[in-house]
C-alpha positions in Angstrom: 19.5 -49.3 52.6 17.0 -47.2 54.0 19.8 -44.8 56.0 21.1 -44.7 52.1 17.7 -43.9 51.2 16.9 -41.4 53.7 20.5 -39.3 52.5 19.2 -39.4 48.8 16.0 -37.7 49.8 17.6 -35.3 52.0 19.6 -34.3 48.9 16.9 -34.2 46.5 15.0 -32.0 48.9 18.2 -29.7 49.1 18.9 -29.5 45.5 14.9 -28.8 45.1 14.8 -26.2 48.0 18.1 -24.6 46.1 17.4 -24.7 42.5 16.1 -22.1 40.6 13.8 -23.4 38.1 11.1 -21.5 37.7 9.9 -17.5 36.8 9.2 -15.6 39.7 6.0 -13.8 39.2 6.3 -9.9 39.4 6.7 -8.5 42.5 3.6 -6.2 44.2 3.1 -4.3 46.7 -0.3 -4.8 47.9 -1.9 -8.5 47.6 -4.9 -7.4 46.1 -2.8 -8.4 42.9 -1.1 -11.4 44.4 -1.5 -14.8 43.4 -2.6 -17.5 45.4 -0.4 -20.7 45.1 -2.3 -24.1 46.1 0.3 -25.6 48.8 -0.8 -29.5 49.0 2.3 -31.1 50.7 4.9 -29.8 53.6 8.0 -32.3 53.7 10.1 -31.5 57.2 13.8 -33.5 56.6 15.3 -33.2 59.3 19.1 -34.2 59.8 20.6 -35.1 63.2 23.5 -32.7 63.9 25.2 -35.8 66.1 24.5 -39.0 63.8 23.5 -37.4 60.6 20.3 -39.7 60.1 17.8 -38.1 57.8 14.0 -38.2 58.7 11.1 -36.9 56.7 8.0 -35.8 57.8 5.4 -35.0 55.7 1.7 -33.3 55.4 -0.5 -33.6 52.3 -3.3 -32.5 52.0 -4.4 -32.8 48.0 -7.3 -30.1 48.1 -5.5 -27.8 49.5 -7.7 -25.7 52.2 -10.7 -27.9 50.4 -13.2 -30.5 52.4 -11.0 -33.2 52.2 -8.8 -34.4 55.0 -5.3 -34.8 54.4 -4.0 -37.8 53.1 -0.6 -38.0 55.1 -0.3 -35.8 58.1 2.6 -37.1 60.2 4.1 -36.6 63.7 7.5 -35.5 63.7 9.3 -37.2 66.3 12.3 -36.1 67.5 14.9 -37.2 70.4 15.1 -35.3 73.7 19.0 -32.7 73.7 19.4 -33.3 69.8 19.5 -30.7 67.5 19.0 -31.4 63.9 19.3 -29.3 60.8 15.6 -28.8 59.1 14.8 -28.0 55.6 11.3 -27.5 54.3 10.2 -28.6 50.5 6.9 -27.3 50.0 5.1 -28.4 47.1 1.9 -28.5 45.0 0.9 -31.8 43.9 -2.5 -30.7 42.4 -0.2 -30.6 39.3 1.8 -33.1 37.3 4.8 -32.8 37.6 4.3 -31.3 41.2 5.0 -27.9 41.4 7.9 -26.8 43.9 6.5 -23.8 45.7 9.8 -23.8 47.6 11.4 -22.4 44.6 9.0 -19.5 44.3 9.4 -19.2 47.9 13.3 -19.2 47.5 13.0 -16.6 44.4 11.1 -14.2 46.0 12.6 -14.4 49.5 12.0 -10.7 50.0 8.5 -11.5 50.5 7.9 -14.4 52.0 8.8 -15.8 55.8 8.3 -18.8 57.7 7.6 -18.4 61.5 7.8 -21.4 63.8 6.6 -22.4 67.5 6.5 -25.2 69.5 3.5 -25.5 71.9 3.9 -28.2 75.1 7.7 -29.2 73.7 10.6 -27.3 74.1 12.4 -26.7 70.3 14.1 -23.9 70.1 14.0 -22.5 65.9 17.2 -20.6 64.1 16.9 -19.6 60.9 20.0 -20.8 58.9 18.8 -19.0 55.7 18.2 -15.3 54.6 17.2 -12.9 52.1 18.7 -9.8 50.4 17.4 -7.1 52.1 19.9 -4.8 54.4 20.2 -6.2 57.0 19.2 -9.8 55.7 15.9 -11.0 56.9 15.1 -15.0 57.5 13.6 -17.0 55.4 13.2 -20.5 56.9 13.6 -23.1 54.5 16.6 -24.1 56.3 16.7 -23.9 60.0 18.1 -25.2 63.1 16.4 -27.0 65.6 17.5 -27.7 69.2 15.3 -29.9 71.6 15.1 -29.5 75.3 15.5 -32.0 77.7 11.7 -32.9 78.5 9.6 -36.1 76.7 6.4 -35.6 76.0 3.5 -34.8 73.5 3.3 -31.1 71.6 2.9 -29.5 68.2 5.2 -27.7 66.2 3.3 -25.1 64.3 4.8 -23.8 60.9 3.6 -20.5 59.7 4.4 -19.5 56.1 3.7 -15.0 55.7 3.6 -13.3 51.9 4.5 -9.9 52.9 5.6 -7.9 49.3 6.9 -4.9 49.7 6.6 -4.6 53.5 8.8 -8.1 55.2 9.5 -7.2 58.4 10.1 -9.9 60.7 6.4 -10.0 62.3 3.9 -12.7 61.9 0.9 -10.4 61.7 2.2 -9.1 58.9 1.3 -9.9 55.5 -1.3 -12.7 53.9 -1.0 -16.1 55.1 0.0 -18.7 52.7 0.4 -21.8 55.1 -0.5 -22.3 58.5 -0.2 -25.7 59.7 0.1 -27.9 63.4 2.1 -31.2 63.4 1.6 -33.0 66.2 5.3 -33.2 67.6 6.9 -36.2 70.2 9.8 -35.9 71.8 11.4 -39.1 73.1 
């Protein structure tokens, strides 16, 4: 039941991640115009390339960058030479229904990047997703991960850049939206 489960989330969170169900704002190119969206919740599914198990790991935080600790902030545990396929939903529960910020993300890909690294675990990112520009640019909300051979303790840090008008690949670049550490084990 639950590996049954865990594949009907994984595609929910792809048909989410892939749907285009909202208006994309108009485009700027300075953020002195840009709006802010409230991120609450990161969901990190992430599929084993070898057995095709689905796992979900999720952060929540309901006031956003507010005084309140987040609710749910899980460590994403992963298995030692596995590589999985990852895909982000990134959400805003501050609303009902939620808001999927991953579709505003996906619509406006031109402006928007994910950056990740691993700190005291080896995972190795590749970005399996990727705008229009020429040559295409990543995105993020679909990447690969491959784990190294050493156990241990770590964090996985995800980085989400708004850079309109001026994507270019660097994490400097552009206004933060989401900048968050999972603690990561690799077993």
């Amino acid at each position: 039941m639950d590996k049954i489960k865990n594949t009907f989330y994984a595609l929910a969170a792809l048909v989410i991640i892939t749907a285009s169900l909202h208006s994309c704002k108009p485009e700027t190119n300075n953020c002195d115009n840009c709006e802010t969206e409230l991120i609450t919740t990161v969901i990190v599914a992430l599929t084993d390339s070898a057995t095709g198990a689905v796992t979900h790991f999720v952060f929540r935080d309901l006031d956003g960058d507010g005084a309140n600790a987040p609710v749910q902030f899980d460590t994403i545990k992963v298995l030692a030479n596995h590589t999985y396929t990852g895909s982000l939903l990134v959400l805003d529960e501050s609303k009902s229904p939620a808001d999927t910020i991953s579709n505003e993300i996906l619509e406006e890909a031109n402006d928007h990047q994910f950056f990740f690294h691993s700190h005291d675990v080896t995972v190795g990112f590749t970005y399996l997703d990727f705008d229009s520009h020429a040559p295409p640019m990543p995105i993020g909300l679909s990447t690969k991960w491959s784990i190294g051979s050493t156990t241990g303790n770590g964090k996985v840090h995800i980085l989400l850049k708004h850079q309109p008008g001026i994507k270019d690949g660097n994490e400097a670049t552009g206004e933060t939206d989401l900048d968050i550490d999972f603690n990561a084990l690799v077993q």
